[in-house]
DODODO-109309 format. One record per residue (C-alpha): z, y, x; residue in one letter. Coordinates in steps of 0.02 Angstrom, whole numbers, plus 32768, in hexadecimal, padded with zeros to 4 digits. Layout:
ZYXa;...
This chain:
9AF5766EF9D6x;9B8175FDFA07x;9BD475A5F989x;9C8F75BBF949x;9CC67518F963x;9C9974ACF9F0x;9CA073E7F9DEx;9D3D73DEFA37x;9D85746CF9B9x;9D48740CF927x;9DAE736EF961x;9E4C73BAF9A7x;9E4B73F4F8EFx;9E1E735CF887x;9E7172C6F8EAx;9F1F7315F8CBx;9EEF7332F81Cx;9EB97284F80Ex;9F3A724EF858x;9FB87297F7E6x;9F6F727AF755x;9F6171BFF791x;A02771BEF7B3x;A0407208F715x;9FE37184F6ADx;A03170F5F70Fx;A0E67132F6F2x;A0CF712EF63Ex;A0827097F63Bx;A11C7061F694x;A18A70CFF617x;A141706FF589x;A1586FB6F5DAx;A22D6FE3F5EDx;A2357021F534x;A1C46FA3F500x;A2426F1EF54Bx;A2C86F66F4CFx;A2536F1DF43Bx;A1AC6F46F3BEx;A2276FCAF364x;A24D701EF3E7x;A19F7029F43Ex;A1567062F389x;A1F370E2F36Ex;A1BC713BF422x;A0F0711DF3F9x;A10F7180F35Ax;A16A7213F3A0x;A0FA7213F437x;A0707245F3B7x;A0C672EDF393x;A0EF72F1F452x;A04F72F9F489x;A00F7363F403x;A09F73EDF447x;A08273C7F4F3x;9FB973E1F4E2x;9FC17491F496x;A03E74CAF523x;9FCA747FF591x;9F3A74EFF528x;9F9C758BF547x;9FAA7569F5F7x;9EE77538F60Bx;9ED575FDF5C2x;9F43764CF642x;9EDB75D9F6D1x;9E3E7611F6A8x;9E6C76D3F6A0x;9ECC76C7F73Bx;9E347643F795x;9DAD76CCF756x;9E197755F7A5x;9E3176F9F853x;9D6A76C7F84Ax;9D5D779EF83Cx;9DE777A4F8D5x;9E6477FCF872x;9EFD7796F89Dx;9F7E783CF84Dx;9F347814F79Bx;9F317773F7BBx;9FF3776CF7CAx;9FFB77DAF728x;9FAD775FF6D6x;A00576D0F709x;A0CA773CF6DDx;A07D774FF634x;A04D768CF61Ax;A111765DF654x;A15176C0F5D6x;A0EB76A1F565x;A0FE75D5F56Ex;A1AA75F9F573x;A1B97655F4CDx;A14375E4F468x;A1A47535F4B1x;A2417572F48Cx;A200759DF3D5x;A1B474FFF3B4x;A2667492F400x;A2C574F1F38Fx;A25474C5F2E9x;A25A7411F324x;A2FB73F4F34Dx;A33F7429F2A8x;A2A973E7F229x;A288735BF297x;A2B172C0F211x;A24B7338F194x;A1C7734BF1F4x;A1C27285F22Dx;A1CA7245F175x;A13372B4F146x;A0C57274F1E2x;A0E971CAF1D8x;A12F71A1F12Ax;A1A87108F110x;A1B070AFF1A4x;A2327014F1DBx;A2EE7070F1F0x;A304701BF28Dx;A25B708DF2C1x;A2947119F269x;A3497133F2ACx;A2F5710EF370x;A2717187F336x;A2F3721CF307x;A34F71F8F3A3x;A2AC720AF417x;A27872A0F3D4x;A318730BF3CBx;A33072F3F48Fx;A26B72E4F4C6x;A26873A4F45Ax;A2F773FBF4D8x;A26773C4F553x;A1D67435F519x;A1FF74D5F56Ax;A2187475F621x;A17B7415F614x;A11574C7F5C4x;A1587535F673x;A12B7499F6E3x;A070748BF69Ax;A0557548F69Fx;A0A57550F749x;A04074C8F77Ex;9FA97524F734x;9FC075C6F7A7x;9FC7755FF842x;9F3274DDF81Ax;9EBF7583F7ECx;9EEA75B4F895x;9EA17526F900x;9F5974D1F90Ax;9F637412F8A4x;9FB173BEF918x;A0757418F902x;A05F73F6F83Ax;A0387354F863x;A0CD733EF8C0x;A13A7382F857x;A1047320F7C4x;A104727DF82Fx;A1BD7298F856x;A1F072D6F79Bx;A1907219F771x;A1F671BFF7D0x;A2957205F7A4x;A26471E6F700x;A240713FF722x;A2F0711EF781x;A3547178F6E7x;A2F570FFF670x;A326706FF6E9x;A3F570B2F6E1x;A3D970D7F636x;A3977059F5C9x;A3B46FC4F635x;A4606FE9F697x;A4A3704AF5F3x;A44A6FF8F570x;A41870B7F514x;A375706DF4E7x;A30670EFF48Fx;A39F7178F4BAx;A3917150F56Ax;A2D4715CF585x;A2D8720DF52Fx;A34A7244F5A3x;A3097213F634x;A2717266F5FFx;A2CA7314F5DDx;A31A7307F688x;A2A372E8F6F4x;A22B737CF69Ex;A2C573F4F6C7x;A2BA73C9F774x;A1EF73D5F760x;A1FA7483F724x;A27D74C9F7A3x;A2287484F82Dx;A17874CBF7ECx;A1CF758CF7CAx;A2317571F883x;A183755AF8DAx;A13C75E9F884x;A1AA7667F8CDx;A1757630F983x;A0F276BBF9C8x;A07A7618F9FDx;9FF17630F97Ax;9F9B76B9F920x;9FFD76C5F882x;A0A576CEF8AAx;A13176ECF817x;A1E5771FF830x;A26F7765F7C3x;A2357707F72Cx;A2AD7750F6C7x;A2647809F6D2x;A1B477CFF686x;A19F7843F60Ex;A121781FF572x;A0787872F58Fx;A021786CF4EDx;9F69788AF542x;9F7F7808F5A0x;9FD9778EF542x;9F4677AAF4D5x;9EC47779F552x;9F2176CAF58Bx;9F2276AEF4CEx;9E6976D4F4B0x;9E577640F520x;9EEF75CFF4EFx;9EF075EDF444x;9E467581F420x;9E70750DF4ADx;9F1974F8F450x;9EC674E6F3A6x;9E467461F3F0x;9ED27401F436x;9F44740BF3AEx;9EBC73D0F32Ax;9EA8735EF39Fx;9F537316F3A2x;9F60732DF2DAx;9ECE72C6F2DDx;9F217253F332x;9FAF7256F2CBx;9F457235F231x;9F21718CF274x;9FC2716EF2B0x;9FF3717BF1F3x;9F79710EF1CAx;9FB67090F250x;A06070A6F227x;A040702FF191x;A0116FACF1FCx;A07E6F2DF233x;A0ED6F44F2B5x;A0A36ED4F341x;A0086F51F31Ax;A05B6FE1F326x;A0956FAAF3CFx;9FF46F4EF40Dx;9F9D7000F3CCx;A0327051F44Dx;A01F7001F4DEx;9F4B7008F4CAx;9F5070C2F4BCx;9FC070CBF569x;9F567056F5CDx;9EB670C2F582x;9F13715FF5BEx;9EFF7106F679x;9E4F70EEF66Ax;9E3771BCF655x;9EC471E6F6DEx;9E3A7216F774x;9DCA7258F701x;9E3872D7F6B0x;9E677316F764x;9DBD732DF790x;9DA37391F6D0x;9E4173FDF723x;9DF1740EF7C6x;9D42744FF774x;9DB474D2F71Ax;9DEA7538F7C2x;9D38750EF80Dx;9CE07557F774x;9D5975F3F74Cx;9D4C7623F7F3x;9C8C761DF7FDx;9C68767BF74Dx;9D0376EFF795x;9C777701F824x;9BFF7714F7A7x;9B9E7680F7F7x;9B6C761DF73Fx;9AF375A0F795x;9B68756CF82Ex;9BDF755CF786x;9B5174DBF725x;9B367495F7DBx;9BE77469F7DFx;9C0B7425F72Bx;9B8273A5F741x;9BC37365F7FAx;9C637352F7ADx;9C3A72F5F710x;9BD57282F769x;9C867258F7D0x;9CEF723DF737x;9C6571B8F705x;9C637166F78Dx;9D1D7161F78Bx;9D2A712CF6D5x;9CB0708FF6F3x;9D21705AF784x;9DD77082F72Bx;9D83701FF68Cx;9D7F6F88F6EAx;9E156F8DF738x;9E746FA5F69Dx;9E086F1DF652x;9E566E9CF6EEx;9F126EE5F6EEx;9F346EE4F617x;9F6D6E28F606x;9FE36E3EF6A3x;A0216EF3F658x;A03B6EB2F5B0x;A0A86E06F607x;A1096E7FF660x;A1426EEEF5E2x;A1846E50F57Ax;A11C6E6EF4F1x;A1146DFCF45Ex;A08A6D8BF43Cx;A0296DDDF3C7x;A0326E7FF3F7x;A00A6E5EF4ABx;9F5F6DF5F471x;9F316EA3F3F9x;9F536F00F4A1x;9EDC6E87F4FEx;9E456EA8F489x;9E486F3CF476x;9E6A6F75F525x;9DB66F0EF550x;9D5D6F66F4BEx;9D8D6FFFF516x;9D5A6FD2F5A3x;9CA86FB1F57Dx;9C88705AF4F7x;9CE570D0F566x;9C6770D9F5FDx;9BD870E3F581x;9C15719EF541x;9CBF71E3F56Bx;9C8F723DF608x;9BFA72A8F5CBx;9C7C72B8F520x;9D0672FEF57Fx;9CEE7352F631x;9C6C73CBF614x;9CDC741BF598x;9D527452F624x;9CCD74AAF684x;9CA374FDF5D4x;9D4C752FF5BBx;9D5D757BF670x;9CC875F2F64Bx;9D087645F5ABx;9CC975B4F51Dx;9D5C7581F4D3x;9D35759DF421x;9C81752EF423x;9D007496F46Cx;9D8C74C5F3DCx;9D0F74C0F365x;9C9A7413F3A2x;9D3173ABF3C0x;9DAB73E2F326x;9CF673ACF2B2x;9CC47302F308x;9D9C72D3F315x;9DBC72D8F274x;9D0472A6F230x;9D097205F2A8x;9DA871F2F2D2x;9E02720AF24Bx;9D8C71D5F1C9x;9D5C714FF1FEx;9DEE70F2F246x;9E5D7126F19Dx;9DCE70DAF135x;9DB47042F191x;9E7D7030F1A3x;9EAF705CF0F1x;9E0C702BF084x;9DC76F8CF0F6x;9E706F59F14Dx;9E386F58F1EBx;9EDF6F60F260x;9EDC6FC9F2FCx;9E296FABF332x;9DF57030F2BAx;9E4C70B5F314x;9DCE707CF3C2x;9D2B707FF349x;9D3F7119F30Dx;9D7C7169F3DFx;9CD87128F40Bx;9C63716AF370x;9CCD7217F3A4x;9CA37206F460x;9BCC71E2F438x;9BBD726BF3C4x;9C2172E1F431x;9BCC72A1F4C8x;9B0472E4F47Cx;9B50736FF450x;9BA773BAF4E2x;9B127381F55Ax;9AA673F0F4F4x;9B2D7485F4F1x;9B1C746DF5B3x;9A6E7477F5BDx;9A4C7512F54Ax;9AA77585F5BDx;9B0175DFF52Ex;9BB4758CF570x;9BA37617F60Ax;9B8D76A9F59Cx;9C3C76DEF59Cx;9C9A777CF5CDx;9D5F7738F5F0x;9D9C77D1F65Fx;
């Protein structure tokens, strides 16, 4: 039987996907060298209200990984009409929960800061207000562009997302330029950039899907009417993806707590670490995105093995791709950490830990973190909710708020207890893989 995806399929999808992802990272590596130029306060205001960024961005992202697989499983079974359905119901739905979730924010959002983080420096604490109210009008732009972006990856296309964010990452990158530099709006003027550009991301990403090019087309977005069946299905899926990430973040807002009460050259040697790591997982991540709309489509097909077949290929990619992006970053952090002016200290914490990383994260991350997406794509969402909310917060958490709090440590805890999370998660997922019980789901 011939299979779904040819080589050449499997690439035109993951290379853009790579690519973007890539892009992505880079930007906000460059994001964080201009605010990091402003000074430690500012870099640790935007690090702290990135932690609750993420965290919203990642369940958004959830919701949209539950309308992709319903509406990858559907194309797998040729049914492009229910397809489309599916994807009307995961706009509005996006578009409902964002708009929720800005409005909470925006007015509890010094509330809500003081009970994460505590008593922080004012100087951090004013920047940190400021960040947040205009990085929350940005939600519901950057929820539409990752579901949109969803319908058109589950349909073969990465390469027009990948445009489209490439573009919104550059403007962002010339507004922070105008902004902070030309205008001095520091902190201000980095959020705004950043809410800009992911209005232009989302009405480009809506504008394309009206065009008749691809299999799920969407038009009149504003006559989506809520389906409760279906809604229901996309949240079967997104819900536990949602809850996995958002433990996930909480997690990693535990520890931010913890190294909140570390100095501030920490705090920003901790920042800067965390957005180099996020370059080391850029290619890796697109490939976990590709193996999504591979695997959907094949247990769509009902074709489980071709899906196994695939998630192994694939994870043995991101590991090769990991060992190579480990070294690189392990070369480039001394030149990064010159460039973005940082001070002394911070930039030497920034320097260790970066090469820590680099020799842990090849040992485990891969087999701890692509898999997953494969199991996700065929229906397993709650087995990857419930493994990864148990070894985040008994690792993670544990044991960098013990080792920061009880031993004083400083930020290295945080890395020991990412890579006692990635080992144990790493045994455990390989043998998830291998008992055959990840395939055993009905999605549609």
């Amino acid at each position: 039987m011939r299979k779904l995806f040819t080589k050449k399929q499997i690439w035109a999808l993951l290379i853009p996907l790579m690519i973007e992802q890539l892009l992505t990272a880079l930007m906000g590596t460059a994001d964080t060298m201009m605010v990091a130029s402003v000074g430690s306060a500012a870099i640790s205001a935007v690090s702290l209200v990135d932690a609750i960024n993420v965290l919203i961005i990642q369940v958004f992202s959830a919701l949209a990984t539950g309308g992709a697989v319903i509406c990858a499983q559907r194309l797998g079974r040729r049914e492009t009409g229910e397809a489309t359905y599916a994807g009307r119901q995961l706009l509005l739905t996006v578009t409902v929960l964002s708009l929720a979730v800005t409005l909470v924010l925006v007015l509890l959002r010094g509330p809500v800061l003081r009970l994460i983080f505590g008593s922080v420096d004012p100087e951090v604490m004013d920047g940190a207000l400021s960040y947040l109210f205009i990085t929350a009008l940005s939600y519901p732009f950057i929820a539409l562009y990752n579901a949109g972006a969803a319908l058109f990856r589950v349909d073969g296309n990465s390469r027009l997302p990948m445009v489209v964010s490439a573009a919104s990452n550059l403007v962002n990158i010339a507004l922070n330029a105008v902004f902070i530099f030309k205008m001095g709006m520091g902190v201000a003027g980095a959020a705004l950039a950043t809410l800009i550009s992911r209005v232009l991301c989302a009405a480009a990403i809506l504008w394309e899907l009206r065009k008749p090019s691809q299999s799920i087309v969407i038009r009149n977005f504003l006559t989506v009417r809520p389906d409760l069946r279906s809604i229901g299905k996309i949240l079967a899926i997104g819900l536990p993806a949602g809850i996995e990430n958002g433990m996930f973040q909480f997690g990693k807002l535990a520890i931010q707590s913890s190294v909140s009460t570390l100095s501030t050259a920490a705090i920003a040697g901790q920042a800067m670490t965390a957005t180099i790591e996020s370059l080391t997982a850029t290619a890796q991540i697109g490939i976990g995105l590709g193996m999504m709309t591979i695997v959907g489509q094949c247990m769509g097909a009902k074709r489980p093995d071709e899906a196994r077949s695939y998630i192994w290929k694939l994870t043995g990619y991101a590991e090769i791709a990991t060992i190579l992006i480990c070294a690189l970053s392990a070369v480039i952090v001394r030149p990064v950490t010159a460039l973005a002016g940082m001070e002394t200290e911070a930039a030497e914490i920034t320097v260790r830990l970066t090469w820590l990383i680099a020799i842990f994260k090849p040992l485990f991350w891969s087999m701890s973190f692509i898999p997953p997406y494969g199991m996700r794509a065929a229906g397993d969402v709650r087995y990857t909710m419930i493994v990864s909310t148990i070894t985040m917060w008994t690792c993670r958490v544990v044991i960098a708020s013990v080792l920061i709090r009880a031993f004083h440590f400083g930020p290295v805890a945080v890395w020991i207890g990412m890579f006692t999370d990635w080992a144990v998660r790493s045994v455990i997922y390989a043998w998830r893989m291998r008992s055959g019980k990840w395939a055993e789901h009905q999605v549609v």
